[in-house]
Wavefront OBJ file of the C-alpha trace (Angstrom):
o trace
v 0.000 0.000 0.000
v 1.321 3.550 -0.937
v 1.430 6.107 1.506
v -1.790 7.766 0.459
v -3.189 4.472 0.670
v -2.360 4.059 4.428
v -2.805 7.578 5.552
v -6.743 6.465 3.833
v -6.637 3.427 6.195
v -5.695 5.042 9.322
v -8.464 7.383 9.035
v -11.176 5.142 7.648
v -10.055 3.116 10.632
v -9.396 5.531 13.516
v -13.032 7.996 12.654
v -15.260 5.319 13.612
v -13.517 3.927 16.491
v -13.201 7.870 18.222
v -16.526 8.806 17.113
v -17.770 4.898 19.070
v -15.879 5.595 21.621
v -17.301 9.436 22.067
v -20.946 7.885 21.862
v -20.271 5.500 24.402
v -17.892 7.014 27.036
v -20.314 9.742 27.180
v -23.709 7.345 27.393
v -21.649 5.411 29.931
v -20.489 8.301 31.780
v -23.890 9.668 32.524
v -25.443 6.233 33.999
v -22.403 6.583 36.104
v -20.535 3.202 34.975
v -17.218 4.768 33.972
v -15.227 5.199 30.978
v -13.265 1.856 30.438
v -16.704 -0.029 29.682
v -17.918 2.755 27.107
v -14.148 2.577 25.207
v -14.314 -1.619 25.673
v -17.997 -1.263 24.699
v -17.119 0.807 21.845
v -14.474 -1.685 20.431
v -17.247 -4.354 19.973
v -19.644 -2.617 18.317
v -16.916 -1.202 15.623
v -15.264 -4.340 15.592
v -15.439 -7.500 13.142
v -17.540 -9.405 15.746
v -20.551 -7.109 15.687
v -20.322 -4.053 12.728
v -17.173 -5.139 11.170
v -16.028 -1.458 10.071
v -12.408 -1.550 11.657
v -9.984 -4.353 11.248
v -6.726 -5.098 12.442
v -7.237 -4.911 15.971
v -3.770 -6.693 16.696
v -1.995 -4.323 15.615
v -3.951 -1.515 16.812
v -3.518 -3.143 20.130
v 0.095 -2.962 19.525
v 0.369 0.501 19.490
v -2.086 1.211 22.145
v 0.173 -0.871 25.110
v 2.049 2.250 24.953
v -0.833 3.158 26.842
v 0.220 1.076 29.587
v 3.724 1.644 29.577
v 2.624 5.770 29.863
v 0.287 4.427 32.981
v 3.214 2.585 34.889
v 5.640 5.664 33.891
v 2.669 8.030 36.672
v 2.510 5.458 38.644
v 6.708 5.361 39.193
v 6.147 9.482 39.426
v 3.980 8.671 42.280
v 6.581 6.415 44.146
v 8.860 9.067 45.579
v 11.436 7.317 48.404
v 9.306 8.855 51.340
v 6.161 8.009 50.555
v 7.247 4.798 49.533
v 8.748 4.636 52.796
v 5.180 5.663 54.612
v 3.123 2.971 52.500
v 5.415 -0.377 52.783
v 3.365 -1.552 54.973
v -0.173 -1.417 52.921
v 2.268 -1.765 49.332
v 4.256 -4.545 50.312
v 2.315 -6.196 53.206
v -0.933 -5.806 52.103
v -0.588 -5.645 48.596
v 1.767 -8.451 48.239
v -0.878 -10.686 50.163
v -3.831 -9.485 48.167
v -2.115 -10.448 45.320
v -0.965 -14.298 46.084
v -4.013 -14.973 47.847
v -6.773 -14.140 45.881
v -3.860 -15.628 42.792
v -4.034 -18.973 44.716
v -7.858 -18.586 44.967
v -8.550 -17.537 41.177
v -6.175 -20.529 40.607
v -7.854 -23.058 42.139
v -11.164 -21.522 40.712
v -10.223 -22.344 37.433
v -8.659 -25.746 37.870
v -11.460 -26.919 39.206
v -14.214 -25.381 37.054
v -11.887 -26.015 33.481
v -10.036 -28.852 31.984
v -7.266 -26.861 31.768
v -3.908 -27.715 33.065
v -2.113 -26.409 36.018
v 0.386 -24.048 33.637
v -2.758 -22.975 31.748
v -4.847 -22.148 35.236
v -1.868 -19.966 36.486
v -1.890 -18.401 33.441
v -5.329 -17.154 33.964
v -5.489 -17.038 37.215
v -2.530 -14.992 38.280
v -4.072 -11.978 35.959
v -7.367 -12.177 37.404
v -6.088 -10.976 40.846
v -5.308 -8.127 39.507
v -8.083 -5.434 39.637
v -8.704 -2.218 37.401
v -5.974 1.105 38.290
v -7.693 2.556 35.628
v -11.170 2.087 36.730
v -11.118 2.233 40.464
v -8.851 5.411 40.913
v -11.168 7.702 38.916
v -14.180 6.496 41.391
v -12.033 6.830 44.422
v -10.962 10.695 43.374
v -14.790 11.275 41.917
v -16.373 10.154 45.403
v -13.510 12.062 47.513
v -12.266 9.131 49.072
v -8.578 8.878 48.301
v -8.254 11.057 51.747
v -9.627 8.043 53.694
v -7.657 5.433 55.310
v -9.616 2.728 53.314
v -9.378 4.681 49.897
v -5.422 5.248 50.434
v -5.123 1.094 51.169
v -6.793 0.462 48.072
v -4.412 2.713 46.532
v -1.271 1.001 47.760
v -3.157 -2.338 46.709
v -3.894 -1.039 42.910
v -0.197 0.731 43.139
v 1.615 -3.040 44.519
v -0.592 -4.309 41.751
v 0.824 -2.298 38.964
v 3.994 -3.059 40.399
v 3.539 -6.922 40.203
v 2.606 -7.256 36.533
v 6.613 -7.282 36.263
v 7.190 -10.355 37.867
v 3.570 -11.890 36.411
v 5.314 -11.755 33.092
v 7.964 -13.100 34.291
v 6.334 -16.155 35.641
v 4.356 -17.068 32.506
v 7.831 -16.426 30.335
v 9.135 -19.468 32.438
v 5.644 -21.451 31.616
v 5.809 -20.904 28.229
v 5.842 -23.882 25.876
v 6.665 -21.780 22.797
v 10.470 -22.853 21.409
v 11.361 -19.415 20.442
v 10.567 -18.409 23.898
v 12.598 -21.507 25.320
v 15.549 -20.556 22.974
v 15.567 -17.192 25.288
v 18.427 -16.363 27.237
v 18.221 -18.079 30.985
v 16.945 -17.038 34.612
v 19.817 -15.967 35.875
v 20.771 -13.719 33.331
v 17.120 -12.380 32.529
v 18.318 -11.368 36.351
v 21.706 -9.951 35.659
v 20.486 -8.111 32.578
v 17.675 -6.369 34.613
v 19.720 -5.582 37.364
v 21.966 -3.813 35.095
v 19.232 -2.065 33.209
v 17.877 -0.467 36.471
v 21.288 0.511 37.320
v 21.642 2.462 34.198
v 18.062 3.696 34.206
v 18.667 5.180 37.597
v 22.398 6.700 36.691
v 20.867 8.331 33.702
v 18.132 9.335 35.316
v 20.643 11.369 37.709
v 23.092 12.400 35.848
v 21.508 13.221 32.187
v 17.963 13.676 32.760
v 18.066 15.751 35.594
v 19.903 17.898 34.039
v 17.875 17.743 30.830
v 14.734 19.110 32.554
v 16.355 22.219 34.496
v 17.670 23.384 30.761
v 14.541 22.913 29.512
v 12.892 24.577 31.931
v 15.427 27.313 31.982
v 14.674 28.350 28.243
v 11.166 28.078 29.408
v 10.684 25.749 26.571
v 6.916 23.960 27.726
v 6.818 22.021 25.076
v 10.014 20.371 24.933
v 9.101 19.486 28.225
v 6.384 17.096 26.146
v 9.093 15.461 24.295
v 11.490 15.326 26.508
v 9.130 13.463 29.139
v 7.660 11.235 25.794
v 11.341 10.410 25.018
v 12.062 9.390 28.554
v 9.145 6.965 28.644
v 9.765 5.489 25.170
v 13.316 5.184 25.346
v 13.557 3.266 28.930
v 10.962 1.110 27.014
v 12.774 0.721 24.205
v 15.753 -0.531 26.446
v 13.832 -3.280 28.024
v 12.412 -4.380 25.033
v 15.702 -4.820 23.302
v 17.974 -6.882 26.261
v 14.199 -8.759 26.461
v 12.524 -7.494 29.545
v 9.215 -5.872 30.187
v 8.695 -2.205 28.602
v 6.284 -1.684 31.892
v 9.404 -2.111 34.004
v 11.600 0.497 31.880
v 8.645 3.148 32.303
v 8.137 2.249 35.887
v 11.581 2.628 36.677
v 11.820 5.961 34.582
v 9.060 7.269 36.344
v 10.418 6.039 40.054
v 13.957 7.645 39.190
v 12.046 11.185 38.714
v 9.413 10.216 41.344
v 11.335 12.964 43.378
v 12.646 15.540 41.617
v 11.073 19.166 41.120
v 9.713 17.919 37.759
v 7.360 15.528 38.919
v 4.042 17.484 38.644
v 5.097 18.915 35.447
v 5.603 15.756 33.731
v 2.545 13.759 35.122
v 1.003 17.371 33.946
v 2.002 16.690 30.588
v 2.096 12.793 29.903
v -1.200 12.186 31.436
v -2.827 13.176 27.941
v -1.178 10.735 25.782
v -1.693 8.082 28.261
v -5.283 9.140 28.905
v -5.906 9.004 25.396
v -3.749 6.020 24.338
v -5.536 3.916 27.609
v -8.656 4.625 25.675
v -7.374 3.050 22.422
v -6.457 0.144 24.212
v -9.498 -0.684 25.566
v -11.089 0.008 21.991
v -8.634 -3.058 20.925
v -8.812 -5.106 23.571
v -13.256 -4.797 22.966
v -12.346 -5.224 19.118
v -10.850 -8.682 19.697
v -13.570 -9.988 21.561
v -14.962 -12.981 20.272
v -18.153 -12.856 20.744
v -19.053 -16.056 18.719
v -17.294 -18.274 21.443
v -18.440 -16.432 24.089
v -22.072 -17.138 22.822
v -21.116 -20.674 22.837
v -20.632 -20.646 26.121
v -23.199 -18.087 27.813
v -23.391 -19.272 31.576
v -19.396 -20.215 32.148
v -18.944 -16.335 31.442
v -21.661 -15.064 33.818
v -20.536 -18.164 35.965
v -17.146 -17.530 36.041
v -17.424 -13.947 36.416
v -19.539 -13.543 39.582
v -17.260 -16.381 40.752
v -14.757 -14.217 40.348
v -16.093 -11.397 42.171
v -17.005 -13.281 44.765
v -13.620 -14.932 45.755
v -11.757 -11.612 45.005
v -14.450 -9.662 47.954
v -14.296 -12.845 50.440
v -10.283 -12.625 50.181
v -9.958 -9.168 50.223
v -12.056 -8.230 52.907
v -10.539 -11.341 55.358
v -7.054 -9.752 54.592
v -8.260 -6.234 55.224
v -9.871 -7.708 58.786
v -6.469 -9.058 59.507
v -4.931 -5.653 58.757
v -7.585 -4.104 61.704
v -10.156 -2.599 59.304
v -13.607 -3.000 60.864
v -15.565 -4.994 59.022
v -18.146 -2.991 56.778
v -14.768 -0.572 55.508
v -13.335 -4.342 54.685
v -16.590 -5.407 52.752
v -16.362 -2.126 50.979
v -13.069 -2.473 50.111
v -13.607 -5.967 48.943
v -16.370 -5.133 46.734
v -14.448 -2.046 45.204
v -11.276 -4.161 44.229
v -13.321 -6.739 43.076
v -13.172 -6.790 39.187
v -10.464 -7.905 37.044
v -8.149 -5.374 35.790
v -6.777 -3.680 32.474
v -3.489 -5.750 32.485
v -5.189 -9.011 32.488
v -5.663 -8.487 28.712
v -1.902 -8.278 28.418
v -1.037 -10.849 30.542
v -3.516 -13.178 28.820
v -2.079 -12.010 25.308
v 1.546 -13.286 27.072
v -0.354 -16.264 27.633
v -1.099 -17.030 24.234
v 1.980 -16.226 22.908
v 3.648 -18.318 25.404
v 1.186 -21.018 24.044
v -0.423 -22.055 27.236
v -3.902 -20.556 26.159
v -5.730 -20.999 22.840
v -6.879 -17.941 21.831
v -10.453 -18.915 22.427
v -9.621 -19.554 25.997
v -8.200 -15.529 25.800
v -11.572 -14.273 24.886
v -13.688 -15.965 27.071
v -11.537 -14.870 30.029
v -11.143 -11.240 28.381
v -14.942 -11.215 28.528
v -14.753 -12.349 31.869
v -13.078 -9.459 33.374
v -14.679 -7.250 30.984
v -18.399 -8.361 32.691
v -16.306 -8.397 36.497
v -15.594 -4.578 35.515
v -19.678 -3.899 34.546
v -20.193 -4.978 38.051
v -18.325 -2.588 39.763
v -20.188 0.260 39.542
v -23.222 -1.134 40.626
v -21.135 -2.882 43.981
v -19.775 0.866 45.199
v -23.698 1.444 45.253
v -24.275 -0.934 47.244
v -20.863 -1.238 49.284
v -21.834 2.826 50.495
v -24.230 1.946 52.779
v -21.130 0.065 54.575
v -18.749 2.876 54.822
v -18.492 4.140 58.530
v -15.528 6.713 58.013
v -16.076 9.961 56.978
v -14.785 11.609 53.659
v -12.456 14.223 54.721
v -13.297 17.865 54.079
v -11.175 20.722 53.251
v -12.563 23.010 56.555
v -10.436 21.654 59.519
v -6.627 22.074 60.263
v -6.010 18.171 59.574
v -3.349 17.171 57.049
v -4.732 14.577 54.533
v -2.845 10.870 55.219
v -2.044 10.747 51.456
v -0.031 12.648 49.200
v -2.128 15.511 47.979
v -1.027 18.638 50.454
v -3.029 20.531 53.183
v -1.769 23.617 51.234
v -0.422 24.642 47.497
v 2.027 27.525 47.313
v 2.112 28.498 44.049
v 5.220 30.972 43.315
v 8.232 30.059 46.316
v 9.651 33.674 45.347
v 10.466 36.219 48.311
v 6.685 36.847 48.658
v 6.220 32.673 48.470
v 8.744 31.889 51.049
v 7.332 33.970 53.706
v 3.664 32.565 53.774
v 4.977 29.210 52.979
v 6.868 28.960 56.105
v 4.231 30.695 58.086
v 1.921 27.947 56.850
v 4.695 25.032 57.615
v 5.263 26.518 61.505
v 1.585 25.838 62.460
v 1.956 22.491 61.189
v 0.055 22.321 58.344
v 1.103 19.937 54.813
v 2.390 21.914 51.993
v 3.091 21.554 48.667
v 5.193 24.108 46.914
v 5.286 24.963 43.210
v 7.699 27.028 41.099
v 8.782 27.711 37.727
v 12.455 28.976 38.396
v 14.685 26.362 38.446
v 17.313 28.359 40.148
v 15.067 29.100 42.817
v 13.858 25.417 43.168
v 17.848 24.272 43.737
v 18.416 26.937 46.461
v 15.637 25.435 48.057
v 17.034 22.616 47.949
v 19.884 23.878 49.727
v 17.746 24.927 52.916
v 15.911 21.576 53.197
v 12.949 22.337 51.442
v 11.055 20.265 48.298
v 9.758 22.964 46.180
v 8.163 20.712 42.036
v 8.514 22.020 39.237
v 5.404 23.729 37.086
v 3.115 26.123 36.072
v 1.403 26.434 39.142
v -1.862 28.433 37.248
v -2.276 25.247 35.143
v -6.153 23.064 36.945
v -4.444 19.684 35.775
v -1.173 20.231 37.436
v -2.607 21.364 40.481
v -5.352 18.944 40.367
v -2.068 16.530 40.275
v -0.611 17.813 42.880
v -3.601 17.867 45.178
v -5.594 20.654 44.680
v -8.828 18.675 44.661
v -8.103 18.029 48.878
v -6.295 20.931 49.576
v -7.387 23.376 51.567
v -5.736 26.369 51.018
v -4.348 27.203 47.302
v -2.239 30.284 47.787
v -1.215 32.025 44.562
v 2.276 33.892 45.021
v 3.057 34.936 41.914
v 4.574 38.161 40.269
v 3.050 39.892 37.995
v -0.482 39.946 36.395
v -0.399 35.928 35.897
v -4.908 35.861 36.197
v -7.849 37.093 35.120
v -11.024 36.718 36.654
v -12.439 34.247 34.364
v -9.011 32.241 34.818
v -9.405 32.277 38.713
v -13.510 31.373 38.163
v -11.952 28.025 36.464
v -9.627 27.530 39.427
v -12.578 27.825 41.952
v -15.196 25.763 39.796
v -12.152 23.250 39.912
v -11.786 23.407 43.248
v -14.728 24.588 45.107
v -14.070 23.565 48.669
v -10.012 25.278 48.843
v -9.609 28.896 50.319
v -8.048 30.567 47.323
v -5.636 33.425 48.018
v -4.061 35.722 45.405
v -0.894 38.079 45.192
v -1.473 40.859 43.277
v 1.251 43.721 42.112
v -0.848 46.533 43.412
v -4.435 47.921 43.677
v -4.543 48.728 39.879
v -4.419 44.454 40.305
v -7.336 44.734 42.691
v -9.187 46.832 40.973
v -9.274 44.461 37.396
v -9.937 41.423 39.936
v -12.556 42.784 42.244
v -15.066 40.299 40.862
v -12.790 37.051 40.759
v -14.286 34.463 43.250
v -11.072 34.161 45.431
v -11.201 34.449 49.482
v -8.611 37.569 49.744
v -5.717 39.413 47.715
v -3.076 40.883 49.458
v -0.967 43.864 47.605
v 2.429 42.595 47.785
v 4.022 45.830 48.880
v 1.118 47.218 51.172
v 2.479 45.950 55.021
v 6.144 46.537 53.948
v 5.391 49.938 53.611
v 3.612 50.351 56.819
v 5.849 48.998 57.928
v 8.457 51.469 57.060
v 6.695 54.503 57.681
v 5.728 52.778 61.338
v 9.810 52.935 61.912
v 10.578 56.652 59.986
v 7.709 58.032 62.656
v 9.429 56.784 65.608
v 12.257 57.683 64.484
v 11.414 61.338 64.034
v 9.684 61.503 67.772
v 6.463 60.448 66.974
v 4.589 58.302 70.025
v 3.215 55.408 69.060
v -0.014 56.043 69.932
v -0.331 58.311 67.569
v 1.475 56.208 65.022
v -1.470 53.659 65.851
v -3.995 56.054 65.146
v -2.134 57.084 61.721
v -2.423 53.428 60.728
v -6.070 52.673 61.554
v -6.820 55.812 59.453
v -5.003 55.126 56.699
v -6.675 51.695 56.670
v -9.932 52.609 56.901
v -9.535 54.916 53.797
v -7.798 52.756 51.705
v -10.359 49.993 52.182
v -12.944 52.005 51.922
v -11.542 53.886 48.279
v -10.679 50.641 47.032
v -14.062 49.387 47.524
v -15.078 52.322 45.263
v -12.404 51.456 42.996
v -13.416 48.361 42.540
v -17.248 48.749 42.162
v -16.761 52.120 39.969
v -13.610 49.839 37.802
v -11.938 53.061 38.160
v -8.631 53.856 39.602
v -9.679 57.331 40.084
v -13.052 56.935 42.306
v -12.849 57.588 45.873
v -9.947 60.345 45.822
v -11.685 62.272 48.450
v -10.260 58.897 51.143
v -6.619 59.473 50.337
v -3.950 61.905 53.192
v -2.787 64.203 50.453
v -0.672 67.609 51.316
v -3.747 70.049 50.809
v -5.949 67.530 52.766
v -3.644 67.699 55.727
v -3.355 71.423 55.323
v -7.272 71.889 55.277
v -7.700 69.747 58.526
v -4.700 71.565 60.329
v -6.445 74.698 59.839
v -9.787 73.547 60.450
v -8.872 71.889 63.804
v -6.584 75.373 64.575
v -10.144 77.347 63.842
v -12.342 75.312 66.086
v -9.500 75.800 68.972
v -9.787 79.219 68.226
v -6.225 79.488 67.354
l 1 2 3 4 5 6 7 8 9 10 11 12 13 14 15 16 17 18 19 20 21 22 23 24 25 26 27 28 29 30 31 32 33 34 35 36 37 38 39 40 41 42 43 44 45 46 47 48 49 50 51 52 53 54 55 56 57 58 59 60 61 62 63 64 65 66 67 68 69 70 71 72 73 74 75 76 77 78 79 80 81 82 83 84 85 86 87 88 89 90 91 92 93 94 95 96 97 98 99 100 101 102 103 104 105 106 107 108 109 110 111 112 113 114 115 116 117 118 119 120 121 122 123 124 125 126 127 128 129 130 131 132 133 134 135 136 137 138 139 140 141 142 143 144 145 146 147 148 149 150 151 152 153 154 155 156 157 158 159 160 161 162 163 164 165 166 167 168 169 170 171 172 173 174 175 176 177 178 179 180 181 182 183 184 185 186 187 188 189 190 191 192 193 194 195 196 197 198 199 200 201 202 203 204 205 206 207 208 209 210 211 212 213 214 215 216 217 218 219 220 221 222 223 224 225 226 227 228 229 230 231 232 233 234 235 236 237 238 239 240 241 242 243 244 245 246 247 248 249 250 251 252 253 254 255 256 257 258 259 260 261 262 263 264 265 266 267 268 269 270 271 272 273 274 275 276 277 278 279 280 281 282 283 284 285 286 287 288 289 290 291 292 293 294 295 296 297 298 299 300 301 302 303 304 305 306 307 308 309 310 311 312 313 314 315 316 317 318 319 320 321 322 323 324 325 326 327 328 329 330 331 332 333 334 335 336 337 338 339 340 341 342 343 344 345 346 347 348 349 350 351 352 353 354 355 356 357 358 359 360 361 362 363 364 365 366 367 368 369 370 371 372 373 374 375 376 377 378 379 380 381 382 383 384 385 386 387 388 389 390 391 392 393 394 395 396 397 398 399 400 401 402 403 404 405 406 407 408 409 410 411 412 413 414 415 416 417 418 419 420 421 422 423 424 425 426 427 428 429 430 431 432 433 434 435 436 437 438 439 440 441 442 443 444 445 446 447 448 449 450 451 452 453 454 455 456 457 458 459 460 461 462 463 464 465 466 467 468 469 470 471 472 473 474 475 476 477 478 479 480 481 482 483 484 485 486 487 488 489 490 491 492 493 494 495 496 497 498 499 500 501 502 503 504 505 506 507 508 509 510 511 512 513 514 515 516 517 518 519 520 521 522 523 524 525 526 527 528 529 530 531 532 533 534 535 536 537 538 539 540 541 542 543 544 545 546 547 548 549 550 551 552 553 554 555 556 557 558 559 560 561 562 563 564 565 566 567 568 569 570 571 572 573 574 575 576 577 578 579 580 581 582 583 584 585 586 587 588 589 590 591 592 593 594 595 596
């Protein structure tokens, strides 16, 4: 085919499959069942099972696992060394368990309800315990529950899982009965070579990518920061794939070596996109290759097996969660939210096939097995809420959130930044900080204190950065970085955070008066006061009477800025202003009535 020919094909292909997956993410959306059954829902009805108008799905599914190499690359940006540190115990204790238990379970499950052999059953089974990042986090963040002690354990459970899928592949690589894969290179030095590749994952990510970034974000190029974040994903991929190891390791690796530098937010900021949309093309291909003819063959095993599943998955989750001394309706809930099976089931199973331990019938089935387990969910969190005893977490009190997502944003760590940051820090409260000035980020540094990377005026990097739980979002910025229709998007966004806004200077005020913030403070206003409060003493003035001068001055400036702001003219209210002749006028007026 020419290359008019393909460019032809990729459209004819590509216009049905967004405008399916439009139709149904949005019919899905509104009866509240998520977004991964409209895109898998989608993929059917374009595909050769049902309307036949795109082909190819194979290859289309190809391309999209870049998709889920983008979604382990955020979930390594999430992994910074101290939380890490503050989650083993739910990643690695609770997780881990989750994971061989309810794999032993599924196991078992299928052994006994199949004719399939032990290598086959692990196979399938191991996947299954996996449940849905892509569908449960949404939820969690949607119903405000990522703040709760039950919402951040499924977290660490989805995040261990993501984590796992590494050694999954690993384990059906040494199942496999295909020679090619048998002609591989051995264990141990599968081992060595991936040893090796972290090492010089996390040296480059040090000593060339760091550096990479704070040039980049010195020329204040934004978009290179697109590329440059694209090329880190692809290439640590790319690296894997060619010594033979997992391209979700590379990215998960890439994003863990980053997890804690001052770029973080900025590059989840930016990747999030392509994996949001490339996450969505998977699903179309995974719904594409469906079969639907031998899942009509065999009707009841699917709706069998599926409830099965949930079922085992909720019984073992919730015992574990007991043992971990949840009470026992958070456990429940928790059992019935991690329930379904999950988006890398459909790779693992495709590992499966290649390995040739499944027959691709056997792939379909079970891919319409989790795809049914993930139609459940929705309908389980209705139920599972009447068993939730803790409280979501609001944005009023003085309590720090237990998960990432900050008590406070500073946006702008400048000499303005700095001094409300720390005020902020000494009473305790969590606070994330947020510049664009590299040099300023590394001095920082210097003095102890984690100050990201971005544009802080950006809703999706301070969504990312936990804006949505904050609750104070403190804008110290120079210049005139808002307008009021900018800062309505920030509070729609975010309606529950106190929003607070530097401006340059009552001009500033004047042009925001209507934005829906809770105060501006003129960044030069109390430094002057301040000032004249010490050239008054210093010239004999009592401070009593310097107190009065101050209340005075307050009053009028409030009050002629309130006209200011409701005439939109910096010239009302020039009668409330000390002025020479003013002064002079009073002097004389007071020296009448004396009878001076």
């Amino acid at each position: 085919m020419d290359d008019h020919g393909a460019a032809h094909s990729i459209l004819t292909d590509f216009a049905p499959m967004f405008g399916a997956a439009l139709f149904f993410v949005l019919l899905f959306r509104k009866f509240g069942l998520g977004a991964t059954l409209g895109f898998l829902v989608a993929g059917v009805m374009v595909g050769p099972s049902v309307l036949g108008l795109v082909g190819d799905a194979a290859t289309k599914l190809a391309i999209a696992e870049l998709g889920i190499v983008l979604l382990l690359f955020v979930v390594g940006l999430e992994l910074s060394p101290a939380r890490l540190w503050r989650m083993k115990r739910d990643i690695f204790g609770f997780g881990l368990l989750q994971v061989v238990l309810c794999g032993i379970a599924i196991i078992l499950l299928v052994q006994f309800s199949t004719s399939f052999s032990i290598a086959a059953a692990i196979a399938l089974g191991l996947p299954l315990a996996l449940s849905s990042t892509a569908q449960v986090l949404p939820m969690l963040q949607s119903a405000g529950r990522l703040a709760t002690p039950s919402g951040e354990r499924a977290f660490s459970t989805l995040l261990f899982q993501d984590i796992s899928i590494v050694p999954l592949i690993t384990i059906i690589a040494a199942l496999s009965r295909n020679p090619t894969d048998a002609n591989g290179p051995p264990g141990w030095l599968l081992v060595l070579y991936t040893l090796l590749a972290v090492a010089g994952l996390v040296l480059a990510g040090r000593y060339l990518l760091r550096p990479l970034f704070r040039l980049i974000g010195n020329l204040g190029e934004r978009e290179m920061f697109v590329f440059a974040g694209l090329f880190t994903v692809i290439a640590s991929a790319a690296l894997m794939q060619a010594l033979g190891l997992s391209t979700a390791l590379g990215a998960f690796v890439a994003g863990v070596m980053l997890a804690d530098s001052p770029y973080r937010h900025q590059l989840e900021a930016d990747i999030d996109p392509f994996r949001t949309i490339l996450l969505g093309l998977f699903f179309l291909a995974v719904g594409m290759m469906l079969d639907l003819g031998a899942i009509a063959e065999r009707p009841i095993f699917v709706v069998g097996m599926a409830m099965a599943l949930v079922a085992t998955k909720t019984a073992v989750i919730t015992m574990l969660a007991k043992l971990f001394g949840m009470a026992w309706k958070p456990a429940l809930a928790m059992g019935l939210l991690l329930s379904q099976g999950g988006e890398f089931a459909f790779v693992l199973f495709a590992q499966a096939q290649s390995a040739l331990l499944i027959e691709p019938e056997a792939a379909s089935i079970f891919g319409a097995i989790v795809t049914l387990s993930m139609a459940t969910t929705p309908f389980l969190m209705m139920f599972a809420s009447r068993f939730r005893t803790e409280a979501v977490r609001t944005p009023t009190g003085l309590e720090a959130p237990k998960h990432d997502g900050a008590t406070a944003i500073v946006v702008g760590y400048g000499r303005f930044g700095q001094s409300a940051a720390q005020m902020l820090i000494g009473q305790g409260l969590s606070v994330t900080l947020i510049d664009r000035n590299p040099e300023t980020i590394e001095i920082a540094g210097d003095f102890g204190m984690k100050v990201y990377y971005g544009d802080g005026t950006r809703l999706d990097l301070l969504r990312l950065a936990g804006a949505a739980d904050a609750q104070l979002i403190l804008f110290c910025l120079d210049g005139k970085q808002f307008t009021v229709e900018a800062l309505g998007h920030v509070r729609e966004a975010f309606p529950h955070a106190g929003i607070f806004l530097r401006v340059f200077d009552r001009r500033a005020v004047v042009e925001l008066g209507s934005a829906p913030v809770d105060g501006m403070v003129r960044e030069v206003l109390e430094s002057g006061i301040d000032m004249a409060r010490l050239a008054l003493r210093h010239v004999g003035v009592d401070d009593g009477e310097i107190e009065r001068t101050e209340l005075e001055y307050r009053t009028m400036d409030t009050r002629r800025l309130a006209r200011q702001v409701e005439a939109q003219d910096i010239y009302a209210g020039r009668d409330d202003m000390f002025s020479q002749t003013r002064q002079k006028r009073l002097r004389k007026a007071a020296a009448k009535e004396a009878g001076v």
